[in-house]
Structure formats: structure tokens, C-alpha cells
N, C-alpha and C positions, 0 to 999 in steps of 0.2 A: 763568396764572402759569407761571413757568419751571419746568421738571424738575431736581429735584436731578443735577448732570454724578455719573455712575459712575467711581470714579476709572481711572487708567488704571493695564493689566495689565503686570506686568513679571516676567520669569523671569529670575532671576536663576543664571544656571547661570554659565560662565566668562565674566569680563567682556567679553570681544572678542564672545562671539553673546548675550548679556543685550539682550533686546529690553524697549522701552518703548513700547506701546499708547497714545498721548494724545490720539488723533483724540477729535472733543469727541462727548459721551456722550446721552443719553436727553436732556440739559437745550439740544444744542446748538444746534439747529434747533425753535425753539419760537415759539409763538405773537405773542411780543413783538417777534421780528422780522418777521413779519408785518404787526405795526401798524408796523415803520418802513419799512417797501415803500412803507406806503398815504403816508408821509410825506415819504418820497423824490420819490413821485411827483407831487405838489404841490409840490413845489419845481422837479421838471425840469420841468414841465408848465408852471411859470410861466417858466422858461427859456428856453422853446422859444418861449415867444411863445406856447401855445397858447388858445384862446378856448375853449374845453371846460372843464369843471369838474372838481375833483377834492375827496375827500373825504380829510381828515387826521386820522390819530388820534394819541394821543398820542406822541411820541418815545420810541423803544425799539429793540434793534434784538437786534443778532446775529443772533530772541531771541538773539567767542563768546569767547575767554577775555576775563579783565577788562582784556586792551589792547585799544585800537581798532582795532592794525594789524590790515591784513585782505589777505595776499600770497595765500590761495584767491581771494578773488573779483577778480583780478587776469585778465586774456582778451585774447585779441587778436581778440575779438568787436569788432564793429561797435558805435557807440555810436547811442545812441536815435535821432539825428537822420540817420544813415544810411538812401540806399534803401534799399527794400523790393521785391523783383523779385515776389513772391508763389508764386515757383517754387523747391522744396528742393532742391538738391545731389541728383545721384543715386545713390542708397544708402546717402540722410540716413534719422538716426535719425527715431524715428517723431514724438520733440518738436520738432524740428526742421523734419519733415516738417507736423507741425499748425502751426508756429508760421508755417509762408509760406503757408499755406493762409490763415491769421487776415490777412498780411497787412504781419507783422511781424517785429521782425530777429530773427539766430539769436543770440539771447540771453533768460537768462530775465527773463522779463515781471513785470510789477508792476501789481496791481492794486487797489482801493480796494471796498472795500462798507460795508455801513450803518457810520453813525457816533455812534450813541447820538447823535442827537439835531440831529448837527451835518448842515450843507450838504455834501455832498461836492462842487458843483460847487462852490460859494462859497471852501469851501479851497485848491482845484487850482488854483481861479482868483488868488486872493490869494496865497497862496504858492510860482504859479510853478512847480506840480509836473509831471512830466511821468510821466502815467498811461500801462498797456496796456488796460488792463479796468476796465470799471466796471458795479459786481455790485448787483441788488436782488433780494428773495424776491416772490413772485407767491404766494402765500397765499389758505388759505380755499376755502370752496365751499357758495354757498348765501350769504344775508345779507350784503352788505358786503362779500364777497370780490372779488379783486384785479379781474375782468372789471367792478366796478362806479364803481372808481375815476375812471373817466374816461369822456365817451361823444365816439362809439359803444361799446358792450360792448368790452372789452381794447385799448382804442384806449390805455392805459398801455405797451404794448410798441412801439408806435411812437412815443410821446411819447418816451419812455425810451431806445428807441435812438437818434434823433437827440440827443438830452440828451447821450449817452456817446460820438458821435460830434464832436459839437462839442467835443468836450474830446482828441479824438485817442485815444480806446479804444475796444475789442470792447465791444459791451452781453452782458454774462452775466445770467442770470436761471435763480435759484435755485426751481423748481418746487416747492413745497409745501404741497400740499391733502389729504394723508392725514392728517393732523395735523388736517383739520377738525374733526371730531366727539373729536378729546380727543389727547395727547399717548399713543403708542402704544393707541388705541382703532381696531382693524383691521375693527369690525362692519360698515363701509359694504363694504367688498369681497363681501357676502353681498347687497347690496342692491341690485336691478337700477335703479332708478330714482337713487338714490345715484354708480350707477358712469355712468349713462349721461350723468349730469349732467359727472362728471368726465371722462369723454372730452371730451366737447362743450369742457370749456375745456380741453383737452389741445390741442384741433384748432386752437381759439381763437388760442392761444399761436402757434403753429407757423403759423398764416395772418398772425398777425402777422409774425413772422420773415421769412416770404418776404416779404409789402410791403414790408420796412425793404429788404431784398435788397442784403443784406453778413453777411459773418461774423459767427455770433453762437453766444458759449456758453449749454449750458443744463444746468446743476447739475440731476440729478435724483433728488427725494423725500428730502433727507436724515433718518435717523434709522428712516425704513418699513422699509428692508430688513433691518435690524438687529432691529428687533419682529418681522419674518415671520420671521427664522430662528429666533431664540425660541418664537413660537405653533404652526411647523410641525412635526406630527408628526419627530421627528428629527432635524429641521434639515433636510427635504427639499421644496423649495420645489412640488413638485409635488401638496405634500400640504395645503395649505392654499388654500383654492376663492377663486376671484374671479372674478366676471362680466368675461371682457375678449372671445368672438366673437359676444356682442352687437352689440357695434361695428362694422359694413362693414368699416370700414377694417383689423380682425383677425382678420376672419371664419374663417380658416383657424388659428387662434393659440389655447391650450388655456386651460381655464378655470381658472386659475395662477398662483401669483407668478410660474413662467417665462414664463406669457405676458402677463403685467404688462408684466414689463421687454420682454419680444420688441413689445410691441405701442407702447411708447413711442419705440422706434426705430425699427420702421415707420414711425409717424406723423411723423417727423422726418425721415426720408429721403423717405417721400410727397410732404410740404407744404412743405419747407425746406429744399432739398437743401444753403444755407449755413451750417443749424446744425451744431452739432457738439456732441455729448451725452457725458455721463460719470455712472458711478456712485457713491455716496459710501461705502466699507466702513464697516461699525460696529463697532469693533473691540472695543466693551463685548458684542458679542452672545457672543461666546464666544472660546476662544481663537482666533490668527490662523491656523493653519492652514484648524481649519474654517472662519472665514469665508474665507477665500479661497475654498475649495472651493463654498460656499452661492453668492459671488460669479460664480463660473466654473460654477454649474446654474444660475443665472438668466441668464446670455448676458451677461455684463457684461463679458465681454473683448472684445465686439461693437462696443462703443461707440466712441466718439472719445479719451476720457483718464479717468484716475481723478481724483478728489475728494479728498484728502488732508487728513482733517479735521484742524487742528491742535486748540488749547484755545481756545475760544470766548470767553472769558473773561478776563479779566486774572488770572493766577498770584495776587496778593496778593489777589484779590477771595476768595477761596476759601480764601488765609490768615485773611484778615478775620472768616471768615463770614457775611460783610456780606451779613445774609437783606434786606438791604432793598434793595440791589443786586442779588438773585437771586443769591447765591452762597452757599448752602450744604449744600457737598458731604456734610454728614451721615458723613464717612469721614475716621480719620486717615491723610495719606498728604503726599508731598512734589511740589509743583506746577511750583515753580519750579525748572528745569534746569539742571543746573551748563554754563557757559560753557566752563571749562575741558577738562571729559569726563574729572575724574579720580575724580568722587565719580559714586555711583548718585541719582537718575536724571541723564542726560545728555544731550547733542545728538546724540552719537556712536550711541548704543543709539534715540535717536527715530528718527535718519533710516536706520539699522539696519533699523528694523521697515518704515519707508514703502518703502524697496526692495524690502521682501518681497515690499508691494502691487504694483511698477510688475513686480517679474519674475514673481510670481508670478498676476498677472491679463492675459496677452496682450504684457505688455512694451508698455503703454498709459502715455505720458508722465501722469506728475501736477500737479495743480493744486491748491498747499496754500492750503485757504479757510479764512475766517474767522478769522483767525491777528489777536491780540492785538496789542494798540498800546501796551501800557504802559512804562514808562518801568524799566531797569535799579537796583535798591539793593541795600543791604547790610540794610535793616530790612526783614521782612518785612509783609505787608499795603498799608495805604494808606489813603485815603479815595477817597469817591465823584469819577471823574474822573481821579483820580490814582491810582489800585492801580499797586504793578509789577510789572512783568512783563520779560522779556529778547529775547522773539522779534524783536520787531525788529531789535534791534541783534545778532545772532545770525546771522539772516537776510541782513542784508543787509551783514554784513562776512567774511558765510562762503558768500556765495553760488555758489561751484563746489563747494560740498560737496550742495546741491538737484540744480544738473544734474548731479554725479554718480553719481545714485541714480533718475534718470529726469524730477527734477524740469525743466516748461515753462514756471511761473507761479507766482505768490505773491499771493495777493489780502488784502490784509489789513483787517481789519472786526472792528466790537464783534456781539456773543451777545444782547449785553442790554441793559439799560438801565446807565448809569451807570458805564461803562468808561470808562478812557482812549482816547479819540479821538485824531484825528490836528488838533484845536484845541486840546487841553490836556495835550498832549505834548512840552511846551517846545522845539518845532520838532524834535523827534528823528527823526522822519519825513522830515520838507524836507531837513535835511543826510545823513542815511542814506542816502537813497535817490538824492537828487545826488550823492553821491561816488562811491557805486555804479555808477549809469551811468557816470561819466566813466571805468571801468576795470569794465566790465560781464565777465559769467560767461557764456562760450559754452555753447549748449545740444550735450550729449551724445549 
């Protein structure tokens, strides 16, 4: 079952530096989206043509003033259908710098992940979308988990990246197996046979990566590093033990959340020199300063981009309480973002705080995932399918206000079960995000 999301932290000191924390909390990265990897993957697997089987469970997954005009995300960027030279400008920023490495133009990217339920290629394909990314979680360890989906063992990330490449996008792949044994339950990291296993599909993964042999993202462990700063003695990650120079492959790498993260990107520069890996902050583990800090002892500036977790959820689903939609945040507080940025919380104070992330962890372009589909009201809540929510239309009519703050990418996908998708979103998505391109947002 989902984790009740922790609301998001906001200090309200003068409103020009009032920061607002709403990367998605303890509920964001949860098990449910796991079952819609395995569900994803049966659908690309039948895509792909392939003759292997796959196992489906049930469908589940996991925004600016009130005019439409949108003169920020106006660019004299190149539009989507523009070459692609794969080589950045030199003394391109570092978004800019990953986004020709990926393959694609200097403008921020748009990407798609789980859809409560819905086909994501079915969509792209009927509605004509023109995707950058296309995002599934790789879950579990032990029983059912994601190496079983398909055979041979992890043969789902080959399925999966031609899936995403048939559609014209990067395959991303949301890494989350610490979540196996319980939603912040950190005991496997004491278990050698536990951890050896999770190596093994670490390796998995990243051997898959290199067969596909193209660009490819890999979101790692959302919501872990946010429990380890918590569990660790002071929020010092060298202080909470984990079996990682068991592994050959980290043999020299200390037995540590730091050598957690140091040993994940070994293994990606190893086996895959075309991944490209990112951390996700939690910004429910404490305030932002310390995490940055917890961020920057675990080597997260090491990586390729940051993770920018937005609300996994649809805003009215958590007005709702809709416990039957997984939304009940247990906290009073305000979800939904004023458009405007004249009332608290805002857009202005969100992407206030995600700058923090991009300056204050390496000056590593961000990549805002899991970001809500829901549809713009004046009433708050919703029902199932339809909760609303504003980030899209937020997003994507304010889109030089992302590259201004570091952002490379936007992937937008449901938390849960029973969000608004991008099928029951009265096509807000299909015209958002085409208008968008045809006067796209140069990357920064």
C-alpha cells in the first residue's frame, strides 16, 4: 500500500526567498508503482513483437497564472523535429551538455512515465504525442521482481528500451529495490546475502543498458536516501553500514550509504558507459540545506542530473483524502500551487527551492519526475481519474522558468493508482505540450 506523502516543507521568511519542499514524500516511490512497471512491461513486450512472456499485475503506478498566454516558454530553441548533432556547444551548460549526449535538442525535454493504468505507447501513439523520455520503475527483489518479468532474467530493459525507442525517446528507468522488504524498511543493507542479491540486479540492469547501446536514463532508489539520512547516526551517511566491497565490482568502496551511492555509479560507468545516472533528494528527510549536504557526502554531485521530485499525485487527490486512491496525507496543508505566485504556496517559491538542488548539488541539470497530470479548477478535489491538479498546464506554459533554474527534462507520470492520466485529461496534455514545442524553452 502507499505511504502517506509528508507534506511539503515551507519557511516562510520574506516572500522573494519562502522556499517550498514538494518533491514527493515517503508515499512517492511506492510499491504500486512497481506493479505498474510489471504492467508497462507487458504492454511494450507485446509492442515490441516480443515472444517471451511477461507477468502483469494489477494497474497502478506512480502545473501558470489563470491565462494561458505563455511569453516565458517562448525560445528561439530549435523545435522537436530539428537535427540533433549529439555534440554540445562548447562551454554549454551542463543541461545542455547531457541533453546532446541523450541525443536531443537544446530544449527542455518532455517525458511520459506510468499512467495509472493507461498504455503509454497506445497514447503517444493515438494522440500523436511527440515524447523525449519514456520512464518505467524496475522494482522489487526476490519474488516477482522486475528480473522476472520477462525471460531471460531482466530481458524487460531490452524489451523496454526498444519500446521507448520506437516512440522516438530516451528509456529511463526508475531503479527501486530498497523498498523491497517495506517502504523505508533499511534492514536488508545489514544482510549480506540480501545485498548480494541486489548487486546482481544492479549488474543486471546496466548489462542490459549496454545491449540496448544508446542513451539511457536511470533514476536511482527514490525515497532510500531520504530514510538513510533519517536512520543515520546524524545524518552522516557513513554512519549507517551496508554491505557494498562484497561486490568485486566495489571492492575498494566502504561499507556505507557513501559507498552505496559511490558503488552505483561505478557499476554504470563499468557496464554502461551510455547511462547516465541521477540522485533523487528527499526533501521530507529534513530541511534543504541538510539534505543537500547528506546529498553532497554521498557523491551525488558525481552523477549525471538530479531527480526533482515534484507531487506524485494529483493535488485534489489529497484534497479529497481519497484513502481509496492512496491519497491521504494525514496533514492539513495546501497542495495545490497558486499559478499566479501571489499567494503562499507558489510556483515561484517551488522552483525557488529546485534551484537550490541544481546549485547547490554540483550545478547537475534536473529532471522533474513523476509530476501530476491532473487537470486545472477552481473546486478543489475531484474524483478518481479526474483529481486536479495545475502542473501541467504550469509546466508547460512556463516552461523557461524550468530551464532557468537548471531544469533539462520534465517527465510527467501518476504516484498511484487512480490519478489523472494523460487518457483522462481531456486532451490537456496533447495541446500543452504541442503548443509548447512549436515555441519550445532553450536549455540554460
Amino acid at each position: 500500500m502507499p505511504h502517506p506523502r509528508v507534506p511539503p516543507l515551507l519557511t516562510a521568511a520574506a516572500a522573494a526567498a519562502c522556499l517550498i519542499l514538494c518533491a514527493c514524500g515517503s508515499g512517492s516511490s511506492d510499491s504500486a508503482s512497481t506493479d505498474a512497471g510489471s504492467s508497462a512491461a507487458s504492454s511494450i513486450a507485446g509492442g515490441a513483437n516480443s515472444s517471451t512472456s511477461s507477468t502483469s499485475s494489477s494497474s497502478s503506478s506512480g502545473s501558470g497564472s489563470g491565462s494561458a498566454s505563455s511569453s516565458s516558454s517562448g525560445s528561439s530553441s530549435s523545435s522537436s523535429g530539428s537535427a540533433v548533432s549529439g555534440v554540445a556547444p562548447s562551454g554549454s551548460s551542463a543541461a545542455v551538455q547531457l541533453a546532446a549526449k541523450l541525443g536531443k535538442p537544446n530544449r527542455l525535454l518532455l517525458g511520459l512515465g506510468a499512467q495509472s493504468g493507461a498504455s503509454t505507447p497506445a497514447a503517444v501513439l493515438s494522440q500523436n504525442l511527440k515524447v523525449d523520455i519514456d520512464e518505467i520503475y524496475l522494482g522489487g527483489l526476490g519474488a516477482g521482481d522486475w528480473t522476472t518479468w520477462n525471460s531471460p532474467a531482466g530481458a524487460i530493459v531490452g524489451i523496454f528500451s526498444a519500446g521507448a525507442e520506437s516512440l522516438g525517446a530516451v528509456p529511463m528507468f526508475t531503479l527501486y529495490q530498497m523498498a523491497a522488504i517495506g517502504d523505508g524498511n533499511l534492514s536488508g543493507l545489514n544482510s549480506s546475502s540480501w545485498m548480494a542479491s541486489y548487486w546482481g540486479h544492479v549488474k543486471l540492469m546496466f548489462q542490459g543498458i549496454a545491449a540496448f547501446g544508446k542513451p539511457t536514463l536511470v533514476n536511482l532508489e527514490p525515497d532510500f536516501w531520504g530514510y538513510a539520512q533519517n536512520l543515520a547516526t546524524n545524518g552522516d551517511p557513513t554512519k549507517l553500514f551496508a554491505y557494498v566491497n562484497s561486490n568485486p565490482d566495489c571492492a575498494t568502496l566502504s561499507n556505507d550509504i557513501v559507498g552505496v551511492a559511490g558503488c552505483l555509479i561505478a557499476m554504470a560507468r563499468k557496464y554502461a558507459p551510455l547511462a547516465y545516472v541521477g540522485f533523487p533528494p528527499s526533501d521530507w528527510s529534513g530541511d534543504q540545506p541538510s539534505v543537500i549536504a547528506f546529498m553532497n557526502a554521498i557523491g551525488a554531485q558525481h552523477a549525471d542530473f538530479i531527480t526533482a521530485q515534484t507531487l506524485d499525485r494529483d493535488a485534489g487527490c489529497y484534497e479529497a483524502d481519497a484513502v481509496a486512491s492512496g491519497c491521504n496525507p494525514q496533514h492539513v496543508t495546501v497542495w495545490y500551487l497558486d499559478e499566479t505566485n501571489t499567494t503562499t504556496p507558489n510556483y515561484t517559491q517551488y522552483l525557488a527551492s529546485m534551484q537550490n538542488y541544481h546549485t547547490g548539488i554540483g550545478g547537475l541539470p534536473l529532471i522533474f519526475w513523476q509530476t501530476p497530470m491532473g487537470v486545472p479548477s477552481s473546486t478543489p478535489g475531484g474524483s478518481a481519474f479526474h483529481f486536479r491538479d495545475n502542473h501541467v498546464h504550469y509546466f508547460l506554459t512556463h516552461a523557461s522558468e524550468l530551464t532557468a533554474v537548471g531544469g533539462l527534462a520534465v517527465v510527467f507520470g501518476t504516484g498511484n493508482d487512480f490519478q489523472t492520466n494523460i487518457t483522462t485529461d481531456g486532451g490537456q496534455f496533447q495541446s500543452l505540450s504541442g503548443a509548447y514545442l512549436a515555441a519550445p524553452a532553450t536549455l540554460r
